[in-house]
N, C-alpha and C positions, 0 to 999 in steps of 0.2 A: 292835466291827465284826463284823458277819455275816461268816459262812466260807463261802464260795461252794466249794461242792463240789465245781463244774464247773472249777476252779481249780488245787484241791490236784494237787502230784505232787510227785516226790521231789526234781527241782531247786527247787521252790518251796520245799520245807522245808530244804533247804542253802542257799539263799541267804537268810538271816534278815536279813543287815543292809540298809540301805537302800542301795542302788546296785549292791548287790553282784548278779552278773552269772553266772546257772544257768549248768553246764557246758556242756549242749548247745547254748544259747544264745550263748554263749562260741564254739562253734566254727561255728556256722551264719552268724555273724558273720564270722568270718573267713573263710568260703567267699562271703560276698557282695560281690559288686564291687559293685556298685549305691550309692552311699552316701547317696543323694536319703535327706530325711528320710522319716518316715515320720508320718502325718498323723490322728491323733483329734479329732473334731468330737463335743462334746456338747451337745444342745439337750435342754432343754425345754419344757414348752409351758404359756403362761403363768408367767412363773416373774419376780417383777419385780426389781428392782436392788433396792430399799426393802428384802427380804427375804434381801441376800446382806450379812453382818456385815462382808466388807471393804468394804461401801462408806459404813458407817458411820449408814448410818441411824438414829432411834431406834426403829424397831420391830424390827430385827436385831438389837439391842442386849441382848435380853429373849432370843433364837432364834437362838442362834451356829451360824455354817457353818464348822466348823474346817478342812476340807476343802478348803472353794470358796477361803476365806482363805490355805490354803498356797499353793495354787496364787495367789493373786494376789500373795501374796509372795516367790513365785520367779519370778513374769511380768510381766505390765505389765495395769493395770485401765482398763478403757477410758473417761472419763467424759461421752463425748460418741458412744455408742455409738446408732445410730438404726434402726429400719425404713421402709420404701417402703411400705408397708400394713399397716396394725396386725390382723391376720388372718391366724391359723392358715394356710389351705392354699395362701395366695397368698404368705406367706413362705414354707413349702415349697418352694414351684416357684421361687421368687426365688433359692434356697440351691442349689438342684439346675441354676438355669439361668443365673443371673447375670443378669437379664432384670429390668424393671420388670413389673408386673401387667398390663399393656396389650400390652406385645412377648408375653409369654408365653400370654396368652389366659386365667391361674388370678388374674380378679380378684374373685372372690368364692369360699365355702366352697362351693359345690353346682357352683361352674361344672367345665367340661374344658378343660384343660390341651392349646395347640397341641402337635401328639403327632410334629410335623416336627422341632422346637425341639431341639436337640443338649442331651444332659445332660452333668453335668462328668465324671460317672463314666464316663463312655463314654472320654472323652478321658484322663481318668488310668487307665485298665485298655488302653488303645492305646498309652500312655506304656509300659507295664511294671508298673505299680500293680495289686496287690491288692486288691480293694475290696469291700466289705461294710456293709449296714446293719441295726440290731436295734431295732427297736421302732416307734414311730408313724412311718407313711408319709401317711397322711390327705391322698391325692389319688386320684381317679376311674380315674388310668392305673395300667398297669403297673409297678413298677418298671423300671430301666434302668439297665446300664452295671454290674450288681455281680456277683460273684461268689459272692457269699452273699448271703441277705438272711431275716430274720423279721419279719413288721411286722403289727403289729394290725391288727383288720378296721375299718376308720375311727377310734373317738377310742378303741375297747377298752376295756377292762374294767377295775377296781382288783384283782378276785380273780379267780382262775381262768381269764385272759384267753386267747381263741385266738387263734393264731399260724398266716400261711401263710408258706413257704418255697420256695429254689428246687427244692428234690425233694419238695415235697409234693402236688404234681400240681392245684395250683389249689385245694385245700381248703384251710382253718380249720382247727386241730385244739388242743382245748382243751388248757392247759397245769396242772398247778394250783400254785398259790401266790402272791406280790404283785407288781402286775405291774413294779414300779419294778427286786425280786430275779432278775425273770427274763430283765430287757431286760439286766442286768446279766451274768448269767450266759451267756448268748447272745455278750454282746460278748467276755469273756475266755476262752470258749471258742473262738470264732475266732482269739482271739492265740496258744492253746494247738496250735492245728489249723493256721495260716495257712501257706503255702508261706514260710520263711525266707529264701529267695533272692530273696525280691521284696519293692522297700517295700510299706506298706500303704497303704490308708484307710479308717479304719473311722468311719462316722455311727451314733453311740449317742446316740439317738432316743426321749426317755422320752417317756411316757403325763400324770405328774404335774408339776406342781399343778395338772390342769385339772379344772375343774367336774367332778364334785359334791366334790370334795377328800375323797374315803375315805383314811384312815389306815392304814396297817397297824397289827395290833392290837397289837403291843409300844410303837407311842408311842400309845396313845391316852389313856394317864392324863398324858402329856406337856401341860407347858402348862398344867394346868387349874388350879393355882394361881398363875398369872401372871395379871395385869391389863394390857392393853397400851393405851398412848396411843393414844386417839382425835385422829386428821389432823388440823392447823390448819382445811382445808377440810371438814371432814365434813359439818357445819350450811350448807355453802353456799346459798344460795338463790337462784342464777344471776342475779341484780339486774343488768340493764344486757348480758346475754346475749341471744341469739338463738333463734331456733326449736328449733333443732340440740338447745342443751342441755335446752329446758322439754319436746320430747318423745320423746328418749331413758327405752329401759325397761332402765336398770343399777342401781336405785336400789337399793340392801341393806333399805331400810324396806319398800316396795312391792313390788319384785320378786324377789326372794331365795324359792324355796317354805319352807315351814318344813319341811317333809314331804322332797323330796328334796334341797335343798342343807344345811337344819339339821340333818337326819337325826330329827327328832319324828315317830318313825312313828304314835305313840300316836295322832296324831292322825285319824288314819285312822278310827276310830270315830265321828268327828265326821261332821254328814251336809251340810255344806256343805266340808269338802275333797276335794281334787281325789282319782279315785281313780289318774288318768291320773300324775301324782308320786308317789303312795306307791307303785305297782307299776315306775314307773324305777328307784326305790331299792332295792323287794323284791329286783329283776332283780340289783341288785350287791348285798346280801347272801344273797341267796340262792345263789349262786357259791363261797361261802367253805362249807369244808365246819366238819363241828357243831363239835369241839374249837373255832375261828375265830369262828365262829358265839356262842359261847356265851361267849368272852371280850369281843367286840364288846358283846353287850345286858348285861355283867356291870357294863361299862363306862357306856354310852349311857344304859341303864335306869333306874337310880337319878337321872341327871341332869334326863332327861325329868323325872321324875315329878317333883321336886323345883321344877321351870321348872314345870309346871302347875299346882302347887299354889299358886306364887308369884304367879299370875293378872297377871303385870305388863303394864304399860299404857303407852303414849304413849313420854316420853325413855327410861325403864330396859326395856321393851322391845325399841327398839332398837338401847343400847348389849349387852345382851345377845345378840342377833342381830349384832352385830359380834367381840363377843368369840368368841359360836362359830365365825364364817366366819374369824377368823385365826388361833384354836387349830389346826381341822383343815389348813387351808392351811400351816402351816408345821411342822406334824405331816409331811407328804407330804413337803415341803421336806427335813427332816430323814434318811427314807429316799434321798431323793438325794443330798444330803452324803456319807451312806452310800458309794453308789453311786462318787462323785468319789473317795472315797480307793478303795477294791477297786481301781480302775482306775489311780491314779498307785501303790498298792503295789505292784502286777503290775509295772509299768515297772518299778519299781526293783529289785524283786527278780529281774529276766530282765534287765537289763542294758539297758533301750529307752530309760529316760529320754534319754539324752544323744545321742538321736536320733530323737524323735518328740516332733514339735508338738502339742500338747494345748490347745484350745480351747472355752471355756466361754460358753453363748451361751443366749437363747430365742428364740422365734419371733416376740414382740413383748414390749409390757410389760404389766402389768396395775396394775390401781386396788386400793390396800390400803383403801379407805374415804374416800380424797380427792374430794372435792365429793358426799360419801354414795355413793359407787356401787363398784362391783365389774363385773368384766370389762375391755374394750380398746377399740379401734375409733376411736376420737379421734385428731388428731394435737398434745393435750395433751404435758405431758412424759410424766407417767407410763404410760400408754400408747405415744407416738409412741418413746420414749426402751427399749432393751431394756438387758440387763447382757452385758459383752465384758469377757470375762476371756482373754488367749492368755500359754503356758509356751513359749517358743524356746528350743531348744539353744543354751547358750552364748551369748543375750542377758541383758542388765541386765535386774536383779529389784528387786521391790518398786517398780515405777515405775508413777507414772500418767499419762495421753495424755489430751491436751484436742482432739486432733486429732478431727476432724466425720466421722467413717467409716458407714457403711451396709451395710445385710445384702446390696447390690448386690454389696461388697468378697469377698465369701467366694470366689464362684468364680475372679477373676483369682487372688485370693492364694493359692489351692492349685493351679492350674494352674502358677502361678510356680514355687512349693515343688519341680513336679514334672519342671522346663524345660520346658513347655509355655506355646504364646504364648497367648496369650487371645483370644476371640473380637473379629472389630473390632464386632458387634452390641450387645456385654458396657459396661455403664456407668458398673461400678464398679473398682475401682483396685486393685493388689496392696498388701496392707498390710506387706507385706516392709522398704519402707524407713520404716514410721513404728518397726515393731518394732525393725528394725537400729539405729535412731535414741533408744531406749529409750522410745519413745513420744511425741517430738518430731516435729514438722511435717516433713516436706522440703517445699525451694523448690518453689513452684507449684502445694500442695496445695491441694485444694478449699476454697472460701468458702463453697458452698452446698448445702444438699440439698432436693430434690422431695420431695412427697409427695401418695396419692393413695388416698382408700378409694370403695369402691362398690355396698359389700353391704348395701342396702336395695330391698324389702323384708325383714328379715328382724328374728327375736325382737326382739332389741334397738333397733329403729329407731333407727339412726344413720344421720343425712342423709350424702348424700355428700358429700364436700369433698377439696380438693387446696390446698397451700400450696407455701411457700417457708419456709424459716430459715437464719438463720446461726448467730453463736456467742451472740450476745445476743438480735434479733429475729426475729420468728415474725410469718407473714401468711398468715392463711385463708381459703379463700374455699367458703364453703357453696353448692350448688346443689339445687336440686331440691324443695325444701319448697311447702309451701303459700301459705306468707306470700312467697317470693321470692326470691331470690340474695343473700346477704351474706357481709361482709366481718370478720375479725376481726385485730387487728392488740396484739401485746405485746412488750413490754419484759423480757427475762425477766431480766435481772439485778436490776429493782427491782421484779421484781412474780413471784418464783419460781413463785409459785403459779396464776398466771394468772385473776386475776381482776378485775381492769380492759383492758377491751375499750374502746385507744388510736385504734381507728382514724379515727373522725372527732376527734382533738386534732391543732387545727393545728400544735403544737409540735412533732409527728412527720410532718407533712407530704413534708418530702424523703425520712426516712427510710421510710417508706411507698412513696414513688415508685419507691425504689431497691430496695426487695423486689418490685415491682410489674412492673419491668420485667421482675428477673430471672425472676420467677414466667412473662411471659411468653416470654421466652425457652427458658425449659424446656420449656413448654408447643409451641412450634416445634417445636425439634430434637429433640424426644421425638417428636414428631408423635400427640399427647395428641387425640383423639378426642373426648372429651364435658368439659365443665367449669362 
């Protein structure tokens, strides 16, 4: 494990055993009345469940998260975890406002964010909470409501990323090193600094696994003797699909550059590649300084050349072009593992474990190569479906919850944590009694969830669409294409993979009706605007 520097001090090196409890921490403790817990949110961005080993996938299986696995083993894993818009910055605002993409105004990456809209942090720094975020902010506003804050300049850098703060007077100011190390070192520097008399909350906020998936150069030989399963779905061919899927741009064959998401800079030589991708790429290595620099192409270099010389073509082209996008992808993964234990060791060794909620989340899900593509924006599983991992004091461990939760749930259930009532605008539910419950239902929990994306035009041309699901069936409805409005309706307990499109079988006729309704009913009392 990295030694965070920003970390070390003399009760960190007395307290060696796990739980055990720095002296000063020991008594700042017993000068605080306040006993509310205290609250850690970790997101990433992109970051899919397929890729966290406790949920057992087989591509985890090859890329252990021993880290992310503690922690699911001392908490409850969520397997019915979901988003309200498979998209970065309209989950953001979702997280900060408890608001669907429509209430909030952030329903696309470029849009602005209603700047009226109360954030939570406002309301837990009103409560008495401490609050602080370190890393991707990746919205148009200003931050709000925190009392610290470092957050990259939009999606930030893998090296040498800059950072603005709240005393840095509105500038950037580059930092150097990886930026996965330094959102880290940001956040336990706050736990080292933080007023003690007060709970906290701190949103540690990574950068990675998001496109272009740069490695930090200690894993980059990582993986590269591993072979990993290519998806049941990879070869999919959309047969009996809709607009939606034939002209979406995720495809890993077609769309993936080789130049900046494969890292073949080589190919820059060539006079039919882009010059507009290999200088994205320059842009993030060129940031890493030479020692960095020179371990990166020590690595990369040989590879390349060895891939060009191979001249491969058609099938082993593209399983090659998969095996690199999930080498580096879960190379990245790896430094955030990293990242999970520095942050439950500090617990343990300051005595906070057995009083701060620790929650493991992303912003949505991502495509490991299922139906050939890469990136989100669907409301597929893999995509619509993100990973919820939460550590409660003194809840049952090792459990897992079938319960149907949403990224809507974050803000009642930390205002809850904080005795704070929840907004009546707020749509989503404290997950306080599914936790108390070890991850069991309470009476009258929800049956169903909304869902709604809207960001086309953009790269990836994904048609709009909004659904309904419950625990077994899923009902889509696409708008806005060329060809016309349609409909998409599955079975997901006999069809996991979602590739028979039920909706005109009359054997699912009521059950159709009965997603139907409710689809319109949300559409109501959501007061849903376009569909």
């Amino acid at each position: 494990m990295r030694q965070n520097p920003l970390a070390i001090s003399g009760a960190l090196l007395l307290a060696s055993m796990p739980g055990a409890m720095a002296p000063q921490e020991a008594k700042a403790q017993e000068n605080n009345g306040d006993k509310r817990l205290n609250i850690i949110h970790i997101m990433t961005d992109d970051h899919s469940f397929q890729a966290i080993s406790a949920y057992g996938h087989p591509l985890s299986r090859q890329a252990p998260t021993p880290n992310l696995d503690r922690l699911a083993n001392e908490g409850i894993r969520f397997d019915r975890a979901y988003v309200e818009n498979s998209l970065s910055t309209p989950s953001r605002a979702c997280l900060m406002t408890g608001l669907y993409s429509h209430q909030s105004g952030q329903r696309t990456l470029e849009g602005l964010i209603d700047t009226t809209v109360t954030f939570v942090p406002e309301l837990l720094r009103k409560a008495g909470y401490q609050t602080a975020l370190m890393g991707k902010w990746h919205m148009l506003c200003e931050p709000r409501g925190f009392d610290q804050y470092y957050i990259l300049n939009g999606q930030g850098e893998y090296y040498t990323p800059v950072f603005k703060s709240d005393h840095s007077n509105g500038e950037y100011i580059p930092e150097e090193g990886y930026v996965t190390d330094l959102i880290t070192d940001h956040a336990i520097k706050f736990l080292e600094e933080r007023d003690k008399d007060k709970p906290f909350c701190l949103y540690v906020h990574h950068k990675a696994p998001h496109r272009n998936w740069i490695p930090d150069v200690k894993y980059v030989d990582l993986y590269e003797d591993v072979v990993f399963p290519l998806p049941e779905t990879f070869h999919d061919d959309y047969a009996g699909k809709g607009e939606a899927e034939r002209v979406q741009r995720m495809r890993i064959d077609e769309d993936m550059s080789m130049i900046y998401d494969l890292k073949v800079s080589e190919l820059d030589e060539e006079p039919s590649r882009s010059k507009h991708t290999f200088g994205m790429l320059e842009m993030g290595l060129s940031r890493m300084d030479s020692t960095t620099r020179a371990k990166w192409e020590a690595a990369y270099g040989p590879r390349n050349e060895a891939f060009l010389r191979s001249d491969l073509k058609g099938e082993e082209l593209l399983e090659w072009k998969y095996q690199r996008y999930i080498r580096d992808y879960l190379r990245c993964i790896r430094s955030v593992d990293d990242s999970v234990g520095e942050i439950l060791e500090y617990l343990d060794s300051h005595g906070l474990a057995d009083n701060t909620i620790v929650v493991y989340t992303s912003d949505q899900g991502f495509y490991m190569g299922e139906h050939g593509w890469f990136d989100k924006r669907f409301m597929y599983e893999e995509s619509y479906r993100t990973p919820l991992i939460i550590r409660y004091p003194g809840g049952k461990a090792g459990k897992v919850s079938e319960a149907l939760v949403q990224n809507l749930d974050f803000a009642p259930t930390y205002l809850d944590v904080a005795g704070v009532q929840a907004l009546p605008q707020m749509s989503g539910r404290s997950l306080l009694p599914v936790i108390k419950k070890g991850g069991k239902e309470p009476c009258r929990w929800r049956k169903y969830l909304y869902y709604h994306y809207y960001d086309i035009p953009s790269e990836h041309n994904v048609l709009k669409h909004d659904g309904v699901s419950d625990k077994r069936y899923k009902l889509i409805h696409f708008y806005g294409g060329e060809e016309g409005d349609y409909s998409e309706f599955y079975d997901i307990k006999k069809d996991p993979n979602e590739l028979s499109n039920l909706y005109g079988d009359k054997r699912y006729r009521r059950k159709i009706a009965r997603l139907q309704k409710q689809l319109d009913k949300f559409r109501t009392e959501l007061a849903i605007d376009e569909y």
